[in-house]
ZAMARGU-4260 file (C-alpha; in steps of 0.2 Angstrom, whole numbers, plus 5000, padded with zeros to 4 digits):
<rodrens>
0) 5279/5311/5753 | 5275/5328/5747 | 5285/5337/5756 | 5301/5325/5751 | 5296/5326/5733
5) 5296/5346/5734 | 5314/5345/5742 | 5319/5334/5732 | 5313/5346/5717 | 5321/5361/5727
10) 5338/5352/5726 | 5339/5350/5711 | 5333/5366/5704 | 5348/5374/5716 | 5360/5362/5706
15) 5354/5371/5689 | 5347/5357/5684 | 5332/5362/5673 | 5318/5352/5665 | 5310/5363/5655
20) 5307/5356/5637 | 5290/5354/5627 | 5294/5334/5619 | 5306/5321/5617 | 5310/5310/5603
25) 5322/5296/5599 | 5335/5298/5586 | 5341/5289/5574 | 5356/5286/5581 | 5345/5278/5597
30) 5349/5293/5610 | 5332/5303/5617 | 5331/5320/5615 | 5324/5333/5622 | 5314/5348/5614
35) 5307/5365/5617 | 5299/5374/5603 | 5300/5390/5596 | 5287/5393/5583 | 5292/5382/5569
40) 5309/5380/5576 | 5315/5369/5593 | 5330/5370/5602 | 5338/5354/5606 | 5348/5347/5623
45) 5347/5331/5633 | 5333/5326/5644 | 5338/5329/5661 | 5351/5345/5656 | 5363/5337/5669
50) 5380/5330/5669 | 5382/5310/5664 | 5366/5309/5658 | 5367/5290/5654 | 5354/5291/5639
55) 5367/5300/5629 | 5381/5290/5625 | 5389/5284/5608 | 5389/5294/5593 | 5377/5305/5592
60) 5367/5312/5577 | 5358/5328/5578 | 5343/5327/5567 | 5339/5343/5556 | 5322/5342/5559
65) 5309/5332/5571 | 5290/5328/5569 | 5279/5329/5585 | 5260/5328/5588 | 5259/5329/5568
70) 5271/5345/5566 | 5287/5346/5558 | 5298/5357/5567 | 5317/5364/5561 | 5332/5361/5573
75) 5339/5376/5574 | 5347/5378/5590 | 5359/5368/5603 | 5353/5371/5622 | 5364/5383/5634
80) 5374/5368/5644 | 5363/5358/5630 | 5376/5342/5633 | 5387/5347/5647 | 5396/5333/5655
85) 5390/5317/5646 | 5407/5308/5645 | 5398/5294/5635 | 5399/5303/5620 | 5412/5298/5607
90) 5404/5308/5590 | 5394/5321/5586 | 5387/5327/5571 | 5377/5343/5569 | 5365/5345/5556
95) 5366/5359/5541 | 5350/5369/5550 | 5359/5372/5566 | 5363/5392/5567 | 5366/5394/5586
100) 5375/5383/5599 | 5373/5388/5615 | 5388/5391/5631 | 5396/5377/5635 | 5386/5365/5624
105) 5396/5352/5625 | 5408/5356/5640 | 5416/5344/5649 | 5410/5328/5637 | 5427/5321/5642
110) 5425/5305/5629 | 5422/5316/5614 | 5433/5310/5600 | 5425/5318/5585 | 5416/5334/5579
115) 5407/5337/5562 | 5401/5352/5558 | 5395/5354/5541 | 5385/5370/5541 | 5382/5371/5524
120) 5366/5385/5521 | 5374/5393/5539 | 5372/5412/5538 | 5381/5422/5553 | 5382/5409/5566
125) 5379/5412/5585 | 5390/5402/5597 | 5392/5404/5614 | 5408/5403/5622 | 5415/5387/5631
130) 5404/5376/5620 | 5418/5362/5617 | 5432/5368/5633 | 5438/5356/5640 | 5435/5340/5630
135) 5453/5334/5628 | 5450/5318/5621 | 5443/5328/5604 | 5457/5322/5591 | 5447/5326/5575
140) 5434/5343/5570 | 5427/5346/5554 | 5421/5362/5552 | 5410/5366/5536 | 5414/5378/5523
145) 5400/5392/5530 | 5403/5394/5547 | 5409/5413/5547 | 5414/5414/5567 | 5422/5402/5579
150) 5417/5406/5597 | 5424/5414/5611 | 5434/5397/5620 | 5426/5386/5608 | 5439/5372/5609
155) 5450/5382/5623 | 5460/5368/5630 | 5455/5353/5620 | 5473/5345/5622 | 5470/5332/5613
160) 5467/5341/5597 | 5479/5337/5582 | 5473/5347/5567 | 5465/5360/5563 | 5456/5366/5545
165) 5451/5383/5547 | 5438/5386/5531 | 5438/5400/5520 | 5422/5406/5527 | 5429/5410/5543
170) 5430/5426/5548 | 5431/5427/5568 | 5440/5419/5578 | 5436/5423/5594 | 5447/5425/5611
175) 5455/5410/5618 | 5445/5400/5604 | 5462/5387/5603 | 5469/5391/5618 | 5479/5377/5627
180) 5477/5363/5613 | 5494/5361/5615 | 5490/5343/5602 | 5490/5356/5588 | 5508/5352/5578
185) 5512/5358/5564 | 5509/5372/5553 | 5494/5384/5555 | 5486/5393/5540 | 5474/5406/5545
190) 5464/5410/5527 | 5461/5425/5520 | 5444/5427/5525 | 5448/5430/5545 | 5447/5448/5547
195) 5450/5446/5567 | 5457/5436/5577 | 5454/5434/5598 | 5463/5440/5613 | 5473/5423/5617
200) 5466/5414/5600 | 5482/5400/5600 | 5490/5403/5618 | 5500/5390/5624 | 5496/5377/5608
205) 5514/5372/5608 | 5515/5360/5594 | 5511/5372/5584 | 5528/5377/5570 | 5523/5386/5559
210) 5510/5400/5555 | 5503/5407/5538 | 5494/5421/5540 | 5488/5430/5523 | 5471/5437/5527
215) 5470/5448/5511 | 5455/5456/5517 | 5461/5458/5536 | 5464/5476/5544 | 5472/5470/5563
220) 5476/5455/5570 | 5466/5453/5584 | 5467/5470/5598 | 5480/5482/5599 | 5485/5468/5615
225) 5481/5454/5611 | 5493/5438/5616 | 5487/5427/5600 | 5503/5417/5600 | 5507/5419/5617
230) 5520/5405/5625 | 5519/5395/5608 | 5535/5390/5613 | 5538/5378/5595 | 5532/5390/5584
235) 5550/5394/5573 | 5541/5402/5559 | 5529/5417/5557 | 5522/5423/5538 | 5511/5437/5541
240) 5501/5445/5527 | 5499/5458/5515 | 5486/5467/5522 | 5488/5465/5540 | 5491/5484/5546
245) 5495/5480/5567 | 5505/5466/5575 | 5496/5466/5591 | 5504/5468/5610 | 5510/5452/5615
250) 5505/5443/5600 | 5521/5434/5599 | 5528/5435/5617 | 5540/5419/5625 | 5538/5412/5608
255) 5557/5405/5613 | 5559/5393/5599 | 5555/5408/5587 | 5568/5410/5574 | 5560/5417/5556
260) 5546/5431/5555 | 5542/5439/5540 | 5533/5457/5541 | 5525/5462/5525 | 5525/5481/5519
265) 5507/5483/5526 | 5511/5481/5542 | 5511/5498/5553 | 5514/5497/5570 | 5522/5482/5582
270) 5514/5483/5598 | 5521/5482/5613 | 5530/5467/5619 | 5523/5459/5602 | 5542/5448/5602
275) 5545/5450/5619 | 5557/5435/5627 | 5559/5427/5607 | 5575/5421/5613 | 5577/5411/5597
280) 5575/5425/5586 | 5591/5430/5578 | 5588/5442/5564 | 5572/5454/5562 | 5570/5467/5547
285) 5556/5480/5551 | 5549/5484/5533 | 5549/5503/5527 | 5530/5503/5531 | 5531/5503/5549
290) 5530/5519/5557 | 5531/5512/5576 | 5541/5501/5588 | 5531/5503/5602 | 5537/5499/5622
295) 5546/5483/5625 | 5544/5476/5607 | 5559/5465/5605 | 5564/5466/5626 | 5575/5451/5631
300) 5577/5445/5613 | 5594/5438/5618 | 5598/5428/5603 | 5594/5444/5590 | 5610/5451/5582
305) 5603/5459/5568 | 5590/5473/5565 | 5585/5483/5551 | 5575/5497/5556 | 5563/5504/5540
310) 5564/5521/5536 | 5546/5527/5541 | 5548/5523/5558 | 5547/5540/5570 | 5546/5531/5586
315) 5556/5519/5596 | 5547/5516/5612 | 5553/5512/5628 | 5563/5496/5632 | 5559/5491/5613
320) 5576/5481/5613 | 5579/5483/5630 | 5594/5467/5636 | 5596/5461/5617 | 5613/5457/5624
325) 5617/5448/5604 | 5614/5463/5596 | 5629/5470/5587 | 5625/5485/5580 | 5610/5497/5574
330) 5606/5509/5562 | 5592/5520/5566 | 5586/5526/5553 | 5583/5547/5546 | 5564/5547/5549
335) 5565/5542/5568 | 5565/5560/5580 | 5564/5550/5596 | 5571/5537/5604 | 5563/5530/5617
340) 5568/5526/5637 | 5579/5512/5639 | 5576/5508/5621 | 5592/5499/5619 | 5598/5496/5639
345) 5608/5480/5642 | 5612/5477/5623 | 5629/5474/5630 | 5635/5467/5613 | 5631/5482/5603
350) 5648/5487/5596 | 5641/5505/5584 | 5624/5512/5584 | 5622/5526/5571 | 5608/5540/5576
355) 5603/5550/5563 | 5600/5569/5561 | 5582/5568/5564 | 5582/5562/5583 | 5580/5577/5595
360) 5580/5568/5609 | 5586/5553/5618 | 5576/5544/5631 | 5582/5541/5650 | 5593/5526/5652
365) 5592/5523/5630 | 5609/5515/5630 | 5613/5512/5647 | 5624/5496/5650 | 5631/5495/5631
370) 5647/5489/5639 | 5654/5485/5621 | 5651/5504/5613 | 5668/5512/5611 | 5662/5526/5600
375) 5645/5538/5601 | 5645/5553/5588 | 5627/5564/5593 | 5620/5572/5578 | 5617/5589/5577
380) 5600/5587/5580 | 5599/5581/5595 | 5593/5594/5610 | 5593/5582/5625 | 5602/5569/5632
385) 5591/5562/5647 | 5597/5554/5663 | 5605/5539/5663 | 5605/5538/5642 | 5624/5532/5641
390) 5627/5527/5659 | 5639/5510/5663 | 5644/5511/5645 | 5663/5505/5654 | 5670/5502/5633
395) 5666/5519/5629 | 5681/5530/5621 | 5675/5542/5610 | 5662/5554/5614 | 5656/5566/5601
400) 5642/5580/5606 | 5633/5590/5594 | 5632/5609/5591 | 5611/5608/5596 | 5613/5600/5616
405) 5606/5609/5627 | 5604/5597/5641 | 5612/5583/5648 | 5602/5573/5661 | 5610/5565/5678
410) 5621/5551/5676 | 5619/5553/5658 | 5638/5547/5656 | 5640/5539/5674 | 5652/5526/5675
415) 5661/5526/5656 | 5677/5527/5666 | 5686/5522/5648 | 5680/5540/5642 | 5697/5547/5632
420) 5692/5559/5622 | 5676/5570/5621 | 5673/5581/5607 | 5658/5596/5610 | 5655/5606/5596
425) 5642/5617/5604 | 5650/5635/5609 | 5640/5639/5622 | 5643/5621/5636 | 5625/5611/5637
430) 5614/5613/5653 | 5621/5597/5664 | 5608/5592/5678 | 5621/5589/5691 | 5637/5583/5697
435) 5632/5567/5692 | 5632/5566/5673 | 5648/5562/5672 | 5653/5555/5688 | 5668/5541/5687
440) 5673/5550/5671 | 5692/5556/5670 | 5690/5573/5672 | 5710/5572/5665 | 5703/5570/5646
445) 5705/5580/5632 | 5689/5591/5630 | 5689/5599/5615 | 5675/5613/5610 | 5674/5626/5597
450) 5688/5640/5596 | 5682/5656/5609 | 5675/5644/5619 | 5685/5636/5630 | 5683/5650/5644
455) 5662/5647/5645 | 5666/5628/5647 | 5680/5633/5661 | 5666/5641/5672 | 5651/5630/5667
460) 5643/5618/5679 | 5647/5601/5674 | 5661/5604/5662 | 5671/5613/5674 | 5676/5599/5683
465) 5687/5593/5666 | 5704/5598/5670 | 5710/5598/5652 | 5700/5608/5641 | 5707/5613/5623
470) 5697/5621/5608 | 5700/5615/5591 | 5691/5616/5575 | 5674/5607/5574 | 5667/5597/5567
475) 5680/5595/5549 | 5689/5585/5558 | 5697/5577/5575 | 5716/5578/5568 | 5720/5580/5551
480) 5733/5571/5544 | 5750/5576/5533 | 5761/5563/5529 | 5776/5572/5519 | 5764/5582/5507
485) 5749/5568/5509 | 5732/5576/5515 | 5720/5567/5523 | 5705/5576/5532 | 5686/5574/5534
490) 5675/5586/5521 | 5657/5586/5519 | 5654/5569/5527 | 5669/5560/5519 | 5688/5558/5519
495) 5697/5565/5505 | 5715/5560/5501 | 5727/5570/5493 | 5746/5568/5485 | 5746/5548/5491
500) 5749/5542/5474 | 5757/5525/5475 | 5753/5525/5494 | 5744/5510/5503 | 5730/5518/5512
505) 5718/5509/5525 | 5703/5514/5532 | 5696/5506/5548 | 5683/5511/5560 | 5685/5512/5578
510) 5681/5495/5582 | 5695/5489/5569 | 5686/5485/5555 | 5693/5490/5538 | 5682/5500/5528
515) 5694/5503/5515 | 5710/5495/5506 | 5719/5500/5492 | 5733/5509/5482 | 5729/5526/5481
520) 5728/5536/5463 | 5725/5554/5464 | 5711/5563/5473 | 5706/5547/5485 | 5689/5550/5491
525) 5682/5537/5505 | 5661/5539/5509 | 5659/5532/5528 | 5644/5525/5533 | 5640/5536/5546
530) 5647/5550/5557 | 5660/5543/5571 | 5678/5543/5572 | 5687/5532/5559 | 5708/5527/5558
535) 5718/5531/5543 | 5734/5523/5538 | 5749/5526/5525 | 5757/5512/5519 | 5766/5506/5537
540) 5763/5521/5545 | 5754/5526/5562 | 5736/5526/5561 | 5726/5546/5563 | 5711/5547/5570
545) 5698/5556/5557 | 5680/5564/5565 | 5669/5565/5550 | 5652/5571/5554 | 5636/5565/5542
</rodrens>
């Protein structure tokens, strides 16, 4: 009989099953308790510390403090696996001395209906994780007004979850602390108090609308990766804060139903793939605070058509906007000096990008497959053009190179087979990798380059091939126009009209789009918005083509 009682204990202890406590005691709520003490202080759990303990069922109320053997002790504590698994439990309520609940406390008490947690004369409270996962009949938490930290998977997957208070005393919320409570509907407000919030803090809660995130005192959200809103596929609206300085990676990626975020001037940094696949996202202005768009930031934002970029951003990282197929047209802004690999690749609506003087470089495959450019002007700044950057742009017409290339990588122009015209202003023909850079380019087109030197481009690897080289006079202007005394020619960045008194003039660019409509008086001076090649008419006249360079 020994022997079976000793196997019997074994068993048990091999199950985790522990029954190691100092007292137990009857509540007033008719449940037995188990204690073990700590000084003054006890620790509280169930009596057995296994799963469907048949004792505790009901609505349970923690008492703050027990007598025993004529001592009065403080509940302080909720035992490690304190009430796993007992699915008889439909309330809870945890007294105002409680400052540390154990891992998965509660876990698995797949009746639990309702929490209160009113830790009023709470200091920094101690969780462990998992101490509520899992219980997906929970429909209703209070949480008091001094608890500072909500654990690590605290309510992860409590699906039946409908609302949320968050307390202003909050000020952690750690990782996957609301994942999957895909009950949560509705909007969100995270107060000002939350300083951090977990990797995967509201992944997949899916109900969710709307989020309010003003945490004056918050310097991050979350990690530099940190999926909080991953997959929250209702969520249509984002506020984020004044004092938020980093949108984590993946914050708000295959947030599909995503269509208004609003990015306050504290922010500094996007990480990367912070908006990847928000397919419902349509327009995005990056505030002037923002000094990076790091790699795949807005990838396979399909639906976006409009971006404005800040002018404090240096940076556009690789495959930031790569496949943004809605995307019309971009202006990157004067502070930005490189632009990233396929930052823009597959953005097959965009119709005009302006780059600016400041970029020196532009990253391998950047615009490749922008079948809708039919006009790329390249500043002066820029030093390199790396392989593949213009590559399958088949709309492409108008190619106008800077007096700074130096290099041209492979396949840097492959396939723009509706290549026209290409203008190089560079006397001295950039480095081109190989034979490639221009493969399925009419070779036929006019190139012009500065006057003295066509003969360098004759003999130069990689321009040679173009059968049609002709030197003109760069950069004032691709053909200047003279209509019977009328002057019209590119000076300084703009268009200036002489002698057209009386004269209809209109100004549109490439693409078609007038610029400009009016009856001319005088000097007519016309401001572009940037450089690129721009048509000019007289009254009914043919249209010139004008190259004005920023």
């Amino acid at each position: 009989m020994k022997k079976q009682v000793f196997f019997l204990f074994a068993l048990l202890s091999l199950a985790g099953i522990s029954y190691a406590y100092d007292f137990t005691v009857v509540c007033s709520s008719g449940q037995t308790l188990a204690y073990t003490i700590s000084g003054t202080e006890v620790s509280v759990g169930t009596v057995y510390g296994i799963s469907g303990n048949v004792n505790i069922f009901g609505n349970l109320v923690i008492p703050s403090s027990v007598t025993y053997g004529g001592q009065t002790y403080s509940v302080t504590s909720i035992e490690n696996r304190g009430f796993e698994g007992c699915s008889g439990l439909t309330s809870v309520t945890i007294p105002n001395s409680v400052t540390s609940i154990g891992g998965e406390a509660f876990e698995g008490c797949s009746g639990l209906t309702t929490l209160n947690f009113n830790a009023d004369s709470c200091g920094v409270v101690s969780y462990g994780s998992h101490w509520l996962s899992g219980c997906t009949a929970l429909t209703t938490v209070n949480i008091g007004n001094n608890v500072r930290v909500i654990p690590a998977y605290a309510f992860h997957n409590c699906s039946g979850l409908t609302s949320i208070t968050i307390p202003n005393s909050v000020t952690s919320i750690g990782d996957h602390a609301f994942a999957g409570c895909t009950g949560l509907t509705g909007a969100l407000t995270i107060p000002n108090s939350v300083t951090s919030i977990g990797l995967s803090a509201f992944r997949n809660c899916t109900g969710i609308t709307t989020v309010f995130f003003n945490a004056s005192n918050c310097s991050y959200m979350g990690y530099e990766t940190s999926p909080v809103f991953f997959a929250c596929n209702n969520l249509t609206s984002v506020i984020i804060g004044e004092n938020v300085t980093i949108i984590p990676g993946h914050a708000f990626a295959w947030c599909r139903g995503l269509t208004d975020v609003n990015i306050s001037n504290s922010v500094t940094s996007i990480g990367e793939y912070a908006f990847h696949f928000c397919t419902g996202l349509t327009s995005v202005t990056i505030p002037n605070s923002v000094t990076s768009i790091e790699d795949c930031a807005f990838q396979n934002c399909s639906g976006l058509t409009s971006v404005t970029i800040g002018n404090s951003v240096t940076s556009i990282g690789d495959y930031a906007f790569r496949n943004c197929s809605g995307l019309t047209s971009v202006t990157i802004p004067n502070s930005v000096t490189n632009i990233g690999n396929s930052a823009f690749y597959g953005c097959s609506g965009l119709t005009s990008v302006t780059i600016p003087n400041s970029v020196t470089s532009i990253g391998d495959w950047a615009f490749s497959d922008c079948t809708s450019l039919t006009s790329v002007t390249i500043p002066n700044s820029v030093d390199t053009i790396q392989a593949g950057a213009f590559s399958y742009c088949t709309g492409l017409q108008v190619l106008h190179l800077g007096s700074a290339l130096h290099y041209v990588g492979e396949h840097a122009f492959y396939n723009c087979d509706h290549l026209d015209t290409i203008y190089s202003l560079n006397p001295t023909p950039a480095t081109v990798a190989n034979a490639d850079a221009f493969e399925n380019v009419w070779k036929g087109l006019p190139l012009i380059v500065p006057t003295g030197s066509r003969n360098a481009y004759a003999i130069a690897y990689g321009w040679r091939e173009f059968t049609n080289i002709q030197e003109g006079t760069l950069p004032q202007g691709i053909e200047d126009a003279v209509y019977d005394g009328v002057s019209m020619k590119s000076v300084e960045g703009r268009i200036v009209i002489d002698g057209a008194d009386g004269h209809g003039v209109t100004l549109t660019d490439i693409q078609g789009r007038t610029l400009y409509r009016n009856t001319a008086t005088g000097t007519l001076t016309v401001d572009v918005p940037a450089s690129g090649v721009y048509l000019l008419q007289l009254d009914n006249r043919p249209a010139k083509r004008i190259a004005v360079v920023r």
